[in-house]
C-alpha positions as CSV (number, residue, x, y, z in Angstrom):
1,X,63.1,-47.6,-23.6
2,X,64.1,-45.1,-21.1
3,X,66.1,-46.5,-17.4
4,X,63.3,-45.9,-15.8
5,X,61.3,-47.8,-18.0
6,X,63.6,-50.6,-18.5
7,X,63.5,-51.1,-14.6
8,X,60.1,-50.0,-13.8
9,X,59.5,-54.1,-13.6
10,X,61.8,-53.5,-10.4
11,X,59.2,-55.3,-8.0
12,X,59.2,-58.9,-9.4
13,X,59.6,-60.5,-6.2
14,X,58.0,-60.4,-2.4
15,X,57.8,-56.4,-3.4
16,X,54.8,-57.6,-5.8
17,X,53.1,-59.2,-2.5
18,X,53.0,-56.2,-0.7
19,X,49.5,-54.5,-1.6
20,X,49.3,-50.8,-0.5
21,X,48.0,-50.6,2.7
22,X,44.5,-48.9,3.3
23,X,44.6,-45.0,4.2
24,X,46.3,-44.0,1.6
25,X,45.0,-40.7,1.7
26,X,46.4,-40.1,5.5
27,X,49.9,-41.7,4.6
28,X,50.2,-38.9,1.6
29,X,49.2,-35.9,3.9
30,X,51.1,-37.2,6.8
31,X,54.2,-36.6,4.3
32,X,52.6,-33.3,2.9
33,X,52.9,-32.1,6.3
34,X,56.3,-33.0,7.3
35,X,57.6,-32.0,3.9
36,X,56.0,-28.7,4.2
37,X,57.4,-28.0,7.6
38,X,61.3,-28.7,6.0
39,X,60.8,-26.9,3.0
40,X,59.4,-23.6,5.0
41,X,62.6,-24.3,7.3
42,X,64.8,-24.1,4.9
43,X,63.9,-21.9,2.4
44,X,62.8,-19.3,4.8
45,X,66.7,-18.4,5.0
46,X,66.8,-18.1,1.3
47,X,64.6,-15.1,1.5
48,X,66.2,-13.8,4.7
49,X,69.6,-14.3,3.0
50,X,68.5,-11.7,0.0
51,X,66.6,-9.1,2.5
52,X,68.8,-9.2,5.5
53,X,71.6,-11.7,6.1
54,X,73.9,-9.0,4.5
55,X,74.3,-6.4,6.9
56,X,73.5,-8.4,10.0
57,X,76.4,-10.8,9.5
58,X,79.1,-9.4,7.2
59,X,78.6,-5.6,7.9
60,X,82.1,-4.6,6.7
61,X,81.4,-6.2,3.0
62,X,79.9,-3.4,0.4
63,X,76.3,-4.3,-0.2
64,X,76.8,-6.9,-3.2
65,X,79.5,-8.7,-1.6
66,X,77.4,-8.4,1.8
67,X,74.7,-10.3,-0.2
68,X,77.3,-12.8,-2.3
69,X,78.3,-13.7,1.0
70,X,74.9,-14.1,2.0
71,X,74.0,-16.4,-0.4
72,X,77.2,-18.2,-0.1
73,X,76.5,-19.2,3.4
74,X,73.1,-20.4,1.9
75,X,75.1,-22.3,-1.1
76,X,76.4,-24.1,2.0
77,X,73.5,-25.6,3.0
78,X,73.7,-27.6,-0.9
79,X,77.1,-28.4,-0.6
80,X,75.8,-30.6,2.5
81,X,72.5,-32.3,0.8
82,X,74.8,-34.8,-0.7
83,X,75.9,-35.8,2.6
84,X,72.4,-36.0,4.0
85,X,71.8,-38.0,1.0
86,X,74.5,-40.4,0.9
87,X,74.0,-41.3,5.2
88,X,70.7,-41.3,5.4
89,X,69.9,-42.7,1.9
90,X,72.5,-45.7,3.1
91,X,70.8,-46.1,6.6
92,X,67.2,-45.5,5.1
93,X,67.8,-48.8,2.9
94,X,69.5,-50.5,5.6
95,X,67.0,-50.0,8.9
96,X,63.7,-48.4,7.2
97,X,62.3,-45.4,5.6
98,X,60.4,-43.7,8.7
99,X,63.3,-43.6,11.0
100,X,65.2,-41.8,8.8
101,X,62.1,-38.9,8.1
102,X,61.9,-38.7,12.2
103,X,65.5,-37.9,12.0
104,X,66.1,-35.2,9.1
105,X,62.9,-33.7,10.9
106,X,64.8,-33.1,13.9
107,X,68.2,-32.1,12.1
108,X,66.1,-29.3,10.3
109,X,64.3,-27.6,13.1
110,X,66.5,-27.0,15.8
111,X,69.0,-25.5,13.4
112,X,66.2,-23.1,11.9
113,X,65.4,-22.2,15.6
114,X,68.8,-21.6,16.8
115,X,69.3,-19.2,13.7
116,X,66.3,-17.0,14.8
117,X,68.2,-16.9,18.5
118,X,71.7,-16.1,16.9
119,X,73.4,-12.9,17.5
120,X,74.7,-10.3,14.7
121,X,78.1,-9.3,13.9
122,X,77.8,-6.4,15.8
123,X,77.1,-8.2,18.9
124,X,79.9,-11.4,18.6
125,X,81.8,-10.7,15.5
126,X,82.9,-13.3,13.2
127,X,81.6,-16.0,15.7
128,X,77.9,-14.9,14.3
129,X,78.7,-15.9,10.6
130,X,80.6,-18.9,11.7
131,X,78.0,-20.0,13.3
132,X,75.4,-19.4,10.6
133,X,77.6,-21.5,8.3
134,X,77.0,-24.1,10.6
135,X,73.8,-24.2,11.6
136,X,73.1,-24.3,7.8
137,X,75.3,-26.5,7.0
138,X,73.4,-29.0,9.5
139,X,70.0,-27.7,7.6
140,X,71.4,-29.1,4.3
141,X,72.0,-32.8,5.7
142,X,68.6,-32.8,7.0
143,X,67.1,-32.1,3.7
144,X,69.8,-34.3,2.0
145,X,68.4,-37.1,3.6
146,X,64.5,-35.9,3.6
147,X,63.5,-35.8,0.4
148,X,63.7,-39.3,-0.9
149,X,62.2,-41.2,2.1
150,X,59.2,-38.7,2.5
151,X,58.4,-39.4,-1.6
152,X,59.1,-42.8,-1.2
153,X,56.5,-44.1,2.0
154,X,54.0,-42.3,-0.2
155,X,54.7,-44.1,-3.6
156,X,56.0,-47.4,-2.2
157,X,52.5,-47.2,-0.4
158,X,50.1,-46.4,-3.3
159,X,49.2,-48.4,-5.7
160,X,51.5,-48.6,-9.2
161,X,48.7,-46.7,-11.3
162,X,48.4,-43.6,-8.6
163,X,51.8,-43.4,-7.6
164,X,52.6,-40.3,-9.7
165,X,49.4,-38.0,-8.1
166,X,50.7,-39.1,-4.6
167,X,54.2,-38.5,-4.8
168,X,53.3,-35.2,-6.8
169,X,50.8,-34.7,-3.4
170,X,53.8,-34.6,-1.3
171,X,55.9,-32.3,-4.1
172,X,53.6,-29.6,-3.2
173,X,55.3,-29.3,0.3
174,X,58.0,-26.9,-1.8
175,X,55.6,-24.5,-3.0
176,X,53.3,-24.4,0.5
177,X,56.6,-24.6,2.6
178,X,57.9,-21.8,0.4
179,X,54.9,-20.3,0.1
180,X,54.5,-19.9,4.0
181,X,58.0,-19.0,3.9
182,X,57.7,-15.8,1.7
183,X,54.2,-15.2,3.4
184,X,55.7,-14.8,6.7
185,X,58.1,-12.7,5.8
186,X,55.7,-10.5,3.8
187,X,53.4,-10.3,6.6
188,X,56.3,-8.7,9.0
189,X,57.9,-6.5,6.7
190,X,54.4,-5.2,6.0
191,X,53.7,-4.8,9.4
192,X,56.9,-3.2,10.4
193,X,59.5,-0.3,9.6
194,X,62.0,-1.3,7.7
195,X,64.6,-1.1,10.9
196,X,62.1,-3.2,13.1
197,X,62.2,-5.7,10.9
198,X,65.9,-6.0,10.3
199,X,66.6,-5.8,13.7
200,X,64.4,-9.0,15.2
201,X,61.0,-8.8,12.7
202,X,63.0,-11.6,10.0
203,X,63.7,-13.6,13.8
204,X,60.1,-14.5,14.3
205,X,59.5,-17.1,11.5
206,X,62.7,-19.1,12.4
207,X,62.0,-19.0,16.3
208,X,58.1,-19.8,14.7
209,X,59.7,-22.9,13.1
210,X,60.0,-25.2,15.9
211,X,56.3,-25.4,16.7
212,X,55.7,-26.4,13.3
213,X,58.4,-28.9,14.1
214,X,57.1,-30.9,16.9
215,X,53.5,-31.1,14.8
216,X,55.7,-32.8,12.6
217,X,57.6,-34.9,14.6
218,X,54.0,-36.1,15.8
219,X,52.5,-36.7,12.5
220,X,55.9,-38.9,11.6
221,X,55.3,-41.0,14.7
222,X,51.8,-42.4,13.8
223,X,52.7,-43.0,10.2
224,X,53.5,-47.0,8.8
225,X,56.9,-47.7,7.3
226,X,56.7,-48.2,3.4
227,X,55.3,-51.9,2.4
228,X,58.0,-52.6,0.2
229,X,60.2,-51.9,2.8
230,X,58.9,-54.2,5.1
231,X,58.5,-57.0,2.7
232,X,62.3,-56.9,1.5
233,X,62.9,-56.9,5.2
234,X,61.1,-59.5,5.9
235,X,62.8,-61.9,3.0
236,X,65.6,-60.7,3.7
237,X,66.7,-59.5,0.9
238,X,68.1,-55.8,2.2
239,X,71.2,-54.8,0.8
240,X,73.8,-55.2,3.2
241,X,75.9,-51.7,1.4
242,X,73.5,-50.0,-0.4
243,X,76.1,-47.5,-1.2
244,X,78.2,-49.2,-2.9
245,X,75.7,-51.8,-4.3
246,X,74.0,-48.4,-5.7
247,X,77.1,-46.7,-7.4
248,X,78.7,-50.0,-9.0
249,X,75.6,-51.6,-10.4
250,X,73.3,-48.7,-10.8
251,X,75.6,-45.6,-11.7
252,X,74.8,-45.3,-15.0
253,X,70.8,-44.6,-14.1
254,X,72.3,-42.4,-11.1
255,X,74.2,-40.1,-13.9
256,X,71.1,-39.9,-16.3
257,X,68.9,-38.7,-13.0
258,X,71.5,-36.6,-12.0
259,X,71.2,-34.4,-15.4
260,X,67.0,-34.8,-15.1
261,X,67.4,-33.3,-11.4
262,X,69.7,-30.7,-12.6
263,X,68.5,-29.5,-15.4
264,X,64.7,-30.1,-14.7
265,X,64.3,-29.1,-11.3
266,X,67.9,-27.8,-8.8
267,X,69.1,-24.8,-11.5
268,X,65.6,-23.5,-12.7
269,X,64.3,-23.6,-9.4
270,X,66.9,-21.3,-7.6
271,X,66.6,-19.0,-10.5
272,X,63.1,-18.5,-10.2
273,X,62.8,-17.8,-6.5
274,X,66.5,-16.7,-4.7
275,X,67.8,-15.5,-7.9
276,X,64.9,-13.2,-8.9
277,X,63.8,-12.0,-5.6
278,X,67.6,-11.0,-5.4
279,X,67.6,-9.0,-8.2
280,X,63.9,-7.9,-7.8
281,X,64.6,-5.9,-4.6
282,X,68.1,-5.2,-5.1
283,X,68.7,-4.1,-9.0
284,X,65.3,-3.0,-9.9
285,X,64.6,-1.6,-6.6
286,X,60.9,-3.2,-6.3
287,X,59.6,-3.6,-2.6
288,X,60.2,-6.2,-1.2
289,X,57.0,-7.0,0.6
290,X,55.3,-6.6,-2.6
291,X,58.2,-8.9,-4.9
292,X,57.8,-11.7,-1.6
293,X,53.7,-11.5,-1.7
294,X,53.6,-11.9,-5.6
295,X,55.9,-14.7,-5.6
296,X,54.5,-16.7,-2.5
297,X,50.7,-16.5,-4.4
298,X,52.5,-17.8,-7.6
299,X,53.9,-20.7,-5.5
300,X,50.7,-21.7,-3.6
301,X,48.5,-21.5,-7.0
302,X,49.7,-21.7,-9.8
303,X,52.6,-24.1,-9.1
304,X,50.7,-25.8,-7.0
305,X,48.3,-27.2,-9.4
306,X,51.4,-27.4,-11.8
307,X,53.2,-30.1,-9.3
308,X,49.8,-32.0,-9.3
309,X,49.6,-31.7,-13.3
310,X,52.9,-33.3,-13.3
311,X,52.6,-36.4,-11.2
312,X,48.7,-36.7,-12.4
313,X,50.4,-37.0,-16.2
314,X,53.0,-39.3,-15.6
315,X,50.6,-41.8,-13.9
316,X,48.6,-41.3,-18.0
317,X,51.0,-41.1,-20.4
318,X,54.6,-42.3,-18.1
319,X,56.7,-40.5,-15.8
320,X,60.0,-40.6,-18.9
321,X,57.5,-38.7,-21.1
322,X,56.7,-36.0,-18.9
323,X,60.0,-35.2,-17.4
324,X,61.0,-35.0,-21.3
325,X,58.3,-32.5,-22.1
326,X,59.4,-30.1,-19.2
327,X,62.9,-30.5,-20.5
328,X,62.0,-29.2,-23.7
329,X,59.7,-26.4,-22.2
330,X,63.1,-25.5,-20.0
331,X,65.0,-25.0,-23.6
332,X,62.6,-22.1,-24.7
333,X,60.4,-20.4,-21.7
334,X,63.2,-19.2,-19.3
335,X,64.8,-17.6,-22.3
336,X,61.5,-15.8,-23.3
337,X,60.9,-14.5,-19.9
338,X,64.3,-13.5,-18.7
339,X,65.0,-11.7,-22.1
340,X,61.4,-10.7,-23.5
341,X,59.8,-9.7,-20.4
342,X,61.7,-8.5,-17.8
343,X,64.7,-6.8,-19.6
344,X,61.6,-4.4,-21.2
345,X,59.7,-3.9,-17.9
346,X,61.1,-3.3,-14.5
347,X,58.0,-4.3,-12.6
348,X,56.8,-6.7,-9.9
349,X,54.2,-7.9,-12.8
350,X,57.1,-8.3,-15.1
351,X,59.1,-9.9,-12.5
352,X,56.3,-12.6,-11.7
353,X,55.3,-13.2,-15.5
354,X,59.3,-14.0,-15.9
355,X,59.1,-16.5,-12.8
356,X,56.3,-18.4,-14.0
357,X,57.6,-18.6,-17.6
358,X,60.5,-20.1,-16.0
359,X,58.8,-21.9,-13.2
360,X,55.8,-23.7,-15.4
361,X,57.9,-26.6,-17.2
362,X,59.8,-26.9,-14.1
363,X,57.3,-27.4,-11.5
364,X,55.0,-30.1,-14.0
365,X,58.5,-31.7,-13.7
366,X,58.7,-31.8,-10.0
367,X,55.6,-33.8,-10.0
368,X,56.6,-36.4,-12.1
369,X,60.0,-36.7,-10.2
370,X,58.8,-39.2,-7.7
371,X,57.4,-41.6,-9.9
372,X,60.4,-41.5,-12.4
373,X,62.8,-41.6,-9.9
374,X,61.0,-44.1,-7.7
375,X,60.7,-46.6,-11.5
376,X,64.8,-46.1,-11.9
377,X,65.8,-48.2,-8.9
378,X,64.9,-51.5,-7.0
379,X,63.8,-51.0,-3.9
380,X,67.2,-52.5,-2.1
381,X,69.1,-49.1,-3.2
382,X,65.9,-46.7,-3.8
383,X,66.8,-44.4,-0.9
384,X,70.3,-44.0,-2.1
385,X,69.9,-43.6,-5.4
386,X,67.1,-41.2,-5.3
387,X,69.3,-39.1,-3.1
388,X,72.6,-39.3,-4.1
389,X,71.7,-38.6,-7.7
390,X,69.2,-36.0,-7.0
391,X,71.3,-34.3,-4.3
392,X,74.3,-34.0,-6.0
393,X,73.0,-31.7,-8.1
394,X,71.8,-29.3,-5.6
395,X,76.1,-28.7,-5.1
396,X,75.9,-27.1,-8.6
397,X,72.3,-25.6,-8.2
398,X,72.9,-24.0,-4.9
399,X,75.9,-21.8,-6.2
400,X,73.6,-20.8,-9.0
401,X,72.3,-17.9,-7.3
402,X,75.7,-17.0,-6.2
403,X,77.4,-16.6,-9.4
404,X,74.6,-15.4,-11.5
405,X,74.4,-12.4,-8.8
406,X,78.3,-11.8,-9.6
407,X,78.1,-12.7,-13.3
408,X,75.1,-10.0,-14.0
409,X,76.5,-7.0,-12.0
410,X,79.5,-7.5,-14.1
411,X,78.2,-7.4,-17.2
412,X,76.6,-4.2,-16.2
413,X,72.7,-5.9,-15.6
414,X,72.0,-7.9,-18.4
415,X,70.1,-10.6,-18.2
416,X,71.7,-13.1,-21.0
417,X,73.6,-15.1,-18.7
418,X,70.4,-15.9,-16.7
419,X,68.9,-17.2,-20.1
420,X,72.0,-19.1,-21.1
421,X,72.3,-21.3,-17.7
422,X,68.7,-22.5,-17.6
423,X,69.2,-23.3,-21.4
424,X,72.3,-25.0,-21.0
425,X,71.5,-27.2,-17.8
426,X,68.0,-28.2,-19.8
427,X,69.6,-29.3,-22.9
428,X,72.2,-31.4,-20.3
429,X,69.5,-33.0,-18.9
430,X,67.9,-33.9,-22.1
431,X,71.0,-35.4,-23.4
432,X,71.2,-38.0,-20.5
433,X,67.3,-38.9,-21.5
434,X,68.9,-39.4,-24.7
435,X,71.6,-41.6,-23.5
436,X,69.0,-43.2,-21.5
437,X,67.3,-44.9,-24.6
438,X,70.8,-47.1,-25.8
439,X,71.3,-50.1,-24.7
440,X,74.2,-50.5,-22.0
């Protein structure tokens, strides 16, 4: 057996008394919606970090280093998701899941908004990028600490045999909130000349952002905390340091989700969406607006109903099961479209084939995250677990788009190294499954 099916029997106590409670349906979208909101918010400067960020903020760079430096300051924001992770996954076990969600929601927005008001290099000097680290930075520990509790009120809620559809439900926030990310962006650059736009035309979705915020924040209010939650509070049986209770008698199962985050979902990701649209518009010289439309309808369809596949198939067959089947998709797709496909075409068709070759195992593996995750912890040290293990992987996956940008222009555009990484951090993942299945 697999960790999370050894501990899937996690809810042997009052948990077991704690039936879902009715309006399931409105508890799931309640979550869609505010995961949707924090996923636009903060991939939004992921795309503004490959078309813009460059010249607006570090001017006196040459354009590649204007956009490593870019996407550094957007690595940032995943050096911080551990830390979101590790406070708000302690306090989130300690005083309740929904606090927690009305606070990352908060921590995300304002910084999103304040980055659509800040001024360019030109107009404050190196004050503009400092404070663009900053404000991302405080982006990154508002995600950190997001995730887990939003999945968790919807499958803590549901009942045990629909748990993976629901949390899947809420999964689709990444591809809508990335979606309405690239959309927007499209929309303006497609509307505008190219110096409007780089001027104050990328502003508007960020200063945009804090509308969708306070619907949010609003939605979050009227929304129950988790059952299980409230029944462990009840007994009084909360952890008193779910930190530490978390690392010394779960780190083993933290480790073996660690590799499952990384490999399955953190490294593939960013090389399907920053990564490509990076070298889309930069090496091969594609539009942009057309590269960001063709990637935002991928995201909304196609991986859409992948993320539902996902979580739909691990409440059939078992969350391990699926999450090992993407794994094994991630060994041999990625490779195919990096080095089949898009090293023999340089065209927005041959740059969205490669993304979804690389994207399908991933996504059906985002869907079944929640459910696995959610089976590989008791409910005293859920939020932690979930988000120090998953989180901590971001750290390595953030800087992927980074160095691959660095790694390929030096090896004069080849795409190998692109196929290696995604090979590499699949086969890690699969060896923790592995490991998974001996007895400690």
């Amino acid at each position: 057996m697999t960790i999370a099916e050894q501990e899937s029997s996690r809810a042997v106590t009052p948990l077991e008394e704690a039936a879902p409670v009715p309006g399931m349906r409105r508890v799931a979208l309640a979550r869609l919606a505010g995961s949707v909101l924090e996923w636009y918010d903060f991939f939004l400067y992921g795309f503004a970090a490959t078309l813009v960020f460059g010249p607006l903020f570090f001017p006196r760079a040459s354009a590649t280093a204007g956009v490593l430096a870019a996407l550094g300051t957007f690595a940032v924001g995943f050096v911080a998701r551990p830390l979101g992770g590790v406070v708000f996954g302690h306090l989130g076990d300690r005083l309740g899941r929904k606090k927690m969600l009305v606070a990352t929601l908060l921590i995300m927005g304002i910084p999103s908004f304040l980055i659509g008001l800040l001024p360019s290099y030109s107009a404050i000097g190196w004050s503009a990028p400092a404070l663009l680290v900053l404000l991302r930075f405080l982006q990154g520990v508002g995600l950190g600490g997001e995730w887990a509790g939003a999945v968790l009120v919807v499958t803590e809620t549901s009942p045990p045999h629909r748990s993976g559809f629901w949390g899947s439900l809420v999964q689709t926030g990444a591809t809508l909130g990335q979606g309405l990310a690239t959309g927007s962006l499209f929309i303006l650059a497609s509307l505008l000349s190219e110096h409007s736009f780089v001027t104050w035309g990328w502003r508007v979705p960020f200063l945009f952002g804090i509308a969708l915020s306070v619907v949010g924040l609003f939605i979050r209010l009227r929304v129950m905390e988790s059952p299980e939650f409230t029944a462990l509070r009840r007994s009084g049986e909360l952890s008193r340091f779910p930190l530490r209770e978390a690392v010394r008698q779960h780190g083993r199962t933290m480790l073996v989700c660690f590799g499952v985050y990384l490999g399955g979902v953190t490294v593939p990701f960013f090389v399907e969406t920053v990564f490509l649209t990076d070298y889309g518009t930069k090496s091969l010289a594609l539009p942009a607006s057309s590269v960001l439309l063709g990637i935002s309808a991928v995201h909304v369809t196609v991986f859409w109903v992948l993320t539902l596949l996902g979580g739909w198939l691990a409440d059939r067959v078992g969350a391990p099961r699926v999450v090992r089947a993407g794994l094994l998709g991630l060994l041999v797709l990625p490779t195919a479209g990096v080095l089949a496909v898009l090293s023999a075409s340089s065209t927005v068709a041959a740059l969205l084939i490669t993304e979804t070759l690389i994207g399908a195992p991933m996504w059906v593996v985002w869907g079944a995250l929640p459910k696995y995750l959610a089976e590989s912890f008791p409910a005293r040290v859920r939020y932690t677990g979930m988000s120090l293990s998953g989180q901590s992987s971001t750290i390595i996956g953030g800087l992927i788009p980074l160095l691959l940008t660095s790694v390929v222009a030096q090896v004069g555009g080849a795409l190998w190294p692109v196929a290696l990484t995604t090979t590499a951090v699949a086969a890690f993942g699969l060896l923790g499954l592995l490991w998974s299945h001996r007895s400690p």
